[in-house]
N, C-alpha and C positions, 0 to 999 in steps of 0.2 A: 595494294592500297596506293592511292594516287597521293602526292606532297602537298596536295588540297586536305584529303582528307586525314593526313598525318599531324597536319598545324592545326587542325578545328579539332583534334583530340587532343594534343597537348594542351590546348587553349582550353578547353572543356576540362581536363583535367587538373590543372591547376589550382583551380579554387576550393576543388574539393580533397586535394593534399593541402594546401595550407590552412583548412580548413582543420583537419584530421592532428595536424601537429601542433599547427600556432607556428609564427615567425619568432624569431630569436634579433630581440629587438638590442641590435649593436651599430649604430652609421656607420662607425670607424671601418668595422671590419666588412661589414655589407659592401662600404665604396674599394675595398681593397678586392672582396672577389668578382665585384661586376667590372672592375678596370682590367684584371687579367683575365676573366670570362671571355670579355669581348675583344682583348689582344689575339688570343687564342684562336677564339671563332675565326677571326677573319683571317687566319692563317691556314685552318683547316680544309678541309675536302667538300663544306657545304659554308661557306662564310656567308649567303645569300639568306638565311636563316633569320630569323627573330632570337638571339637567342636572349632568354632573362637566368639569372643567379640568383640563389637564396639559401637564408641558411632558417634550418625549422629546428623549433625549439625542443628536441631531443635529445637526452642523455644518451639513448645508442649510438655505437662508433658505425653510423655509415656515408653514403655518397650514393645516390641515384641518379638517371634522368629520365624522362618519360618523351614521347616523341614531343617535334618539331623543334627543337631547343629550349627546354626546360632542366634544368640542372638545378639540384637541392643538395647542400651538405649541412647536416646531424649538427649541431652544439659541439656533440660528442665525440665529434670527427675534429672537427677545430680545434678541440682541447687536446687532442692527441696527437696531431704533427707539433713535429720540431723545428721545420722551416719552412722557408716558402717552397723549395724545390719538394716536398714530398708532398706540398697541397699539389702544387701546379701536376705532377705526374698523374696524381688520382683523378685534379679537372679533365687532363688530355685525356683520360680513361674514359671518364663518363663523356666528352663532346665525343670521343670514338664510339658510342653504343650510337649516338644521337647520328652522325655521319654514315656510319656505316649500317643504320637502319635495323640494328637487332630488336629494338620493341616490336616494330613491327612485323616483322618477321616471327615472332615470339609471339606477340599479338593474334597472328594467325593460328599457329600450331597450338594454342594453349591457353582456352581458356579455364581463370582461374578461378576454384568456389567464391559464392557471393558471398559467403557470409565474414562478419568481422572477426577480430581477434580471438574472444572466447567460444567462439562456435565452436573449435576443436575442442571443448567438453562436451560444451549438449551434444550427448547423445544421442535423444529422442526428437524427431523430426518435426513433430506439430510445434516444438518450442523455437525452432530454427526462426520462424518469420519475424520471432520479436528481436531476435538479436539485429542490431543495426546493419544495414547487410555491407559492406566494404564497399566503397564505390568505385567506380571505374578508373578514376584516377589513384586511386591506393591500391587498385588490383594489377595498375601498371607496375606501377613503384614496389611493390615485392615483386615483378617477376626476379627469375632467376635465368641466367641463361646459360649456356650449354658453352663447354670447354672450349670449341673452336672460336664462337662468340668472344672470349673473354681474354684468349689468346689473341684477337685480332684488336680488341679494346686496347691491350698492355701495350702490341705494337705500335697503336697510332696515338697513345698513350706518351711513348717516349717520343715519339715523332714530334708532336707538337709542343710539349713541351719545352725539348731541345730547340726548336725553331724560334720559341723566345727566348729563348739565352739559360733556360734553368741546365741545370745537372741533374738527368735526368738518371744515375746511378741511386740519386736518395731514395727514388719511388721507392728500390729493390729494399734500403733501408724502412721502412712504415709497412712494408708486408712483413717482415718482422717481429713490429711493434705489433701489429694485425694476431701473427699467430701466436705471440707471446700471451695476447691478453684472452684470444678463444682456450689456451691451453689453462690461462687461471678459471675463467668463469666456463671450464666444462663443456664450449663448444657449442654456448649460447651467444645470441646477440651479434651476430657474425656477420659480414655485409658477402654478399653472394660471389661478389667479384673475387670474394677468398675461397670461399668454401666451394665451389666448381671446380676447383682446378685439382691437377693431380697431383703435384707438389709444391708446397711454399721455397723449398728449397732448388728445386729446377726451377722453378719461378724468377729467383733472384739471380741463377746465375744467367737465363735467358733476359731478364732486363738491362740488367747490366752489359752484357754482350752489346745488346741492341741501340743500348744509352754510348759506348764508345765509337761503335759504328758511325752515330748520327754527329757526335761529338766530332770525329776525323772530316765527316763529310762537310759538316760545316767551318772545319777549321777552326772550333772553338779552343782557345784558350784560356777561359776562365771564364766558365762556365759557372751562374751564379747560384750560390744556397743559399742567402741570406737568412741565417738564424736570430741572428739577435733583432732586426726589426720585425722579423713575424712573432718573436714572443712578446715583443714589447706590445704588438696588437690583439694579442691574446690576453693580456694582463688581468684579471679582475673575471675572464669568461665562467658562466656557470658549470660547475662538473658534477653530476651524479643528478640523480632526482631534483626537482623545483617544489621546496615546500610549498610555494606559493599557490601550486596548480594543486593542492590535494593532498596529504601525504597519508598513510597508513600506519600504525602503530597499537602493537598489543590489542588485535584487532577490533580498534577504534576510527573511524576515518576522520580527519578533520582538515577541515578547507578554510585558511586562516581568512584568504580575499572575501571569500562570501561568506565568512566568521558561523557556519555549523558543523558539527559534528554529529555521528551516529555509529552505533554498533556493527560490525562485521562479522556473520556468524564464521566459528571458528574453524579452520581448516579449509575454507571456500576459497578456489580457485577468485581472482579479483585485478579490474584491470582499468585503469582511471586514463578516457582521452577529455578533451575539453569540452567533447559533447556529452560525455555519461558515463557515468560508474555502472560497471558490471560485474556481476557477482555470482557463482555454481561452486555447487555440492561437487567434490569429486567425481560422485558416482554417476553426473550430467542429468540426472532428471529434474528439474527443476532450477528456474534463474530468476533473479532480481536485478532490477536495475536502478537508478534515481537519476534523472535528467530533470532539467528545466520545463515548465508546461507553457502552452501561451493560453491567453484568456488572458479578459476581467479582472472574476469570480474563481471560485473553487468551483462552479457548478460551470461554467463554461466549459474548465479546463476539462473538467468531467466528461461531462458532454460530444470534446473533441476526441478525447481518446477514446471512447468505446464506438465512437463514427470510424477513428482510422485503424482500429483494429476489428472492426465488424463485430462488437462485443454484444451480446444480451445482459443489460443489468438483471441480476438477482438481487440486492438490494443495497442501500446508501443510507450514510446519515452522517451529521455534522455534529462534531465537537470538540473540543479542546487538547492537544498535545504538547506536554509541557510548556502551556499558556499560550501556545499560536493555535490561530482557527484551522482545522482542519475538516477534510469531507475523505471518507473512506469508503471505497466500493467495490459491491463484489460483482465481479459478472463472469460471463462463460464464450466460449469461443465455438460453436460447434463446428466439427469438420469431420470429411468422409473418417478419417483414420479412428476417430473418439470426438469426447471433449475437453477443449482447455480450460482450466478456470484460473481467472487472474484476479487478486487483489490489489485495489489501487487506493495509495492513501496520498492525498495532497494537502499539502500544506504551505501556506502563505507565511511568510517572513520576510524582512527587510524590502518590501516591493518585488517580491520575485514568486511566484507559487513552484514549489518544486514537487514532483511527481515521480515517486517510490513505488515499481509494481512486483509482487509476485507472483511467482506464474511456474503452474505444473501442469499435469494429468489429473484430471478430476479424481479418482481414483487414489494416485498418489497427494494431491492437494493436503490434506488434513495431516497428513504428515508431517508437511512443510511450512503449516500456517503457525506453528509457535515461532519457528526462526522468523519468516515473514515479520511479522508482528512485533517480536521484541526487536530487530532493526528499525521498524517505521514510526514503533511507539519510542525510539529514544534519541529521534532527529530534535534537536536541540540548537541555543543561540550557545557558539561557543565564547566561553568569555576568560577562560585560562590564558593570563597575559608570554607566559612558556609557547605555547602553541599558535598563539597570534602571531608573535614574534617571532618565531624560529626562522632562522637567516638560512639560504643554499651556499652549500659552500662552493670557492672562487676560487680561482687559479691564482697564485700570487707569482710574480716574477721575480727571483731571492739575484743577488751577487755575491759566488763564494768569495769570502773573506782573506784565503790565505790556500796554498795548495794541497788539496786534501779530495778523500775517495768523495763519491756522491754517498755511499752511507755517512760518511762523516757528517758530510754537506747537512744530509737529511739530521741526522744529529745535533747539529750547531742550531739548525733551525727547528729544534723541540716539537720536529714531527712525532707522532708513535709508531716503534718498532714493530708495530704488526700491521703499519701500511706500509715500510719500507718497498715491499716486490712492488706494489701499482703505482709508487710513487718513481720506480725503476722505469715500470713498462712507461708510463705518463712522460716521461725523459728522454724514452728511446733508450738507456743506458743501463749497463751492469753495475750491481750496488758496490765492486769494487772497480769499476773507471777511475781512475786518475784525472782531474779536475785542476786546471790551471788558475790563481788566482784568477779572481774579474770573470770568472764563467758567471753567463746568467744560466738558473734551475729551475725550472716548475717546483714548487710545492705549493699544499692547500692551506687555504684560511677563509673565514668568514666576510 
């Protein structure tokens, strides 16, 4: 693949990753990682590059790039260094994939299924087409790449790093924090840069190796961490879920921004990006979804979706759900394998029609049209001031008071004792560290 066609896929990709995430709307810290982005860049092995920085709005702890010079880092990632030297080693990580050409490379040998996130339930194939299929640029951004790959990323990792002045020993510290926090959530949500390699702990002592090396060779004598202003730019960041985008509960969904809620049938696998909620039965036969429609009308929007799923209406009709106009339709999909039947109910609220379908095996259909149903029939305006208001919780920046452990710490400041271990892993530190007065600490608040 020629460096023509490397940049016109980056560039193509991009919109449809910040599309998939949403941006994580901070100046502060946006101008903080495009100013070391591009110190970086133009230290590296391809400074000749366009490269752009971002940070997307995700509570998973990861770090990608996709070719030509696109670099993305998680919310989730932000919230979880302790200083600048442990962001900057993971930037040199990811401009080392970009430099040293492993998408593309990867790109080649492997491509990856189209389909989005809940496709690994549908089991049954004719239902595959309606899941939103992943797009090219999110098919980049979860590859995974292969040990040698990732060992070459670590190298040129500390490399660059070090060549702007970090310590670049901290990286080996945050793969720590990395496996600390896969070992609590079971070995979910894990950015690939960890989970490729053969050990986190030969891991660390080859980074550090590698971080003194560069250290000698440049003659660094104080070599920078700066902790206390990268928390101070952290201060207030979002950690965990964004009520605001959706949240789920006692399964209920409710989206305080566009102020509706509706039922979730119980036990269904369930997965909210900012284009659509999707929703399956364990057993994968059968999926719903709710997205935004365009049109007018209800009869338009109607209209558009049985055009772009090649639907046969079996029949429609218009009327009221819990007091907004609605049009509900049934139609069928036929294909070589069988037929699908999909029910589609849309519904118009606050200037928006929103478009709820479900969708099996004609055969299995009638099985799955009471769940269907009682979700579509109880989209509602939500108006529980609880739930409109419910705040994401923020990182707050604490100064211990006097000299005492980080549990202490966490103690003084009326955390609860059964967040104490993530509020550890969230620190980088053990709940009995020693804590000099004037230490600044992550903990949460509203």
């Amino acid at each position: 693949m020629s460096e023509a066609q490397e940049i016109a896929m980056g560039r193509e990709s991009d919109p449809q990753i910040v599309a998939f995430f949403g941006l994580y709307e901070d100046p502060q810290l946006q101008k903080f990682i495009t100013e070391k982005g591009l110190e970086m860049a133009a230290i590296s092995h391809r400074p000749h590059l366009d490269y752009e920085f971002k940070i997307v709005d995700s509570p998973v702890i990861n770090a990608f790039a996709v070719p030509g010079g696109y670099v993305y880092f998680t919310r989730g990632i932000m919230a979880h260094f302790n200083n600048e030297a442990e962001f900057a080693g993971v930037l040199g990580h990811e401009i080392g994939h970009i430099t040293a050409r492993h998408s593309v490379i990867q790109q080649r040998n492997q491509i990856l299924g189209q389909l989005g996130m809940i496709a690994g339930v549908i089991l049954v194939p004719e239902l595959g087409q309606f899941v939103e299929p992943l797009s090219q640029g999110m098919q980049l951004a979860l590859l995974s790449f292969g040990r040698d790959a990732e060992r070459q990323s670590d190298k040129l990792g500390v490399e660059y790093s070090s060549r702007i002045g970090y310590d670049a020993t901290e990286m080996a510290g945050f793969f720590r924090t990395l496996e600390r926090q896969q070992a609590k959530s079971g070995g979910g949500d894990i950015p690939d840069f960890l989970s490729t390699h053969p050990s986190p702990s030969e891991r660390n002592v080859t980074v550090a190796r590698m971080a003194g090396e560069w250290q000698e060779k440049l003659k660094m004598t104080n070599a920078e961490v700066s902790r206390n202003s990268y928390l101070q730019k952290i201060d207030g960041i979002v950690l965990g879920e964004d009520p605001n985008q959706g949240f789920l509960e006692n399964d209920v969904f409710y989206h305080p921004v566009l102020k509706f809620s509706f039922q979730v049938p119980k036990d269904w696998s369930f997965q909210n990006t900012p284009q659509q909620v999707q929703m399956a039965p364990k057993s994968g036969d059968a999926l719903m979804m709710l997205s935004l429609a365009s049109g007018n009308s209800l009869q338009e929007a109607t209209n558009k979706i049985l055009e772009q799923y090649k639907l046969e209406k079996v029949e429609s009709k218009e009327e009221r759900i819990n007091g907004l106009p609605a049009m509900i339709t049934v139609a069928d999909q036929k294909q070589e394998q069988g037929t699908v039947r999909v029910i589609s109910t849309m519904i118009q609220f606050d200037g928006n029609i929103y478009n709820t379908m479900g969708i099996a095996e004609i055969s299995k259909f009638p099985n799955y049209l009471p769940e269907f149903q009682r979700s579509m029939r109880d989209f509602r305006e939500l108006k529980d001031a609880d739930k409109l208001n419910r705040k994401p919780e923020v990182v707050r920046i604490k100064t211990t008071p006097r000299d005492m452990t980080l549990q202490e710490a966490l103690q003084h400041f009326s955390i609860p004792q059964n967040r104490f271990e993530e509020l550890a892993i969230l620190n980088g530190m053990d709940l009995d560290d020693q804590l000099e007065q004037g230490k600044l600490i992550k903990v949460v608040g509203k």
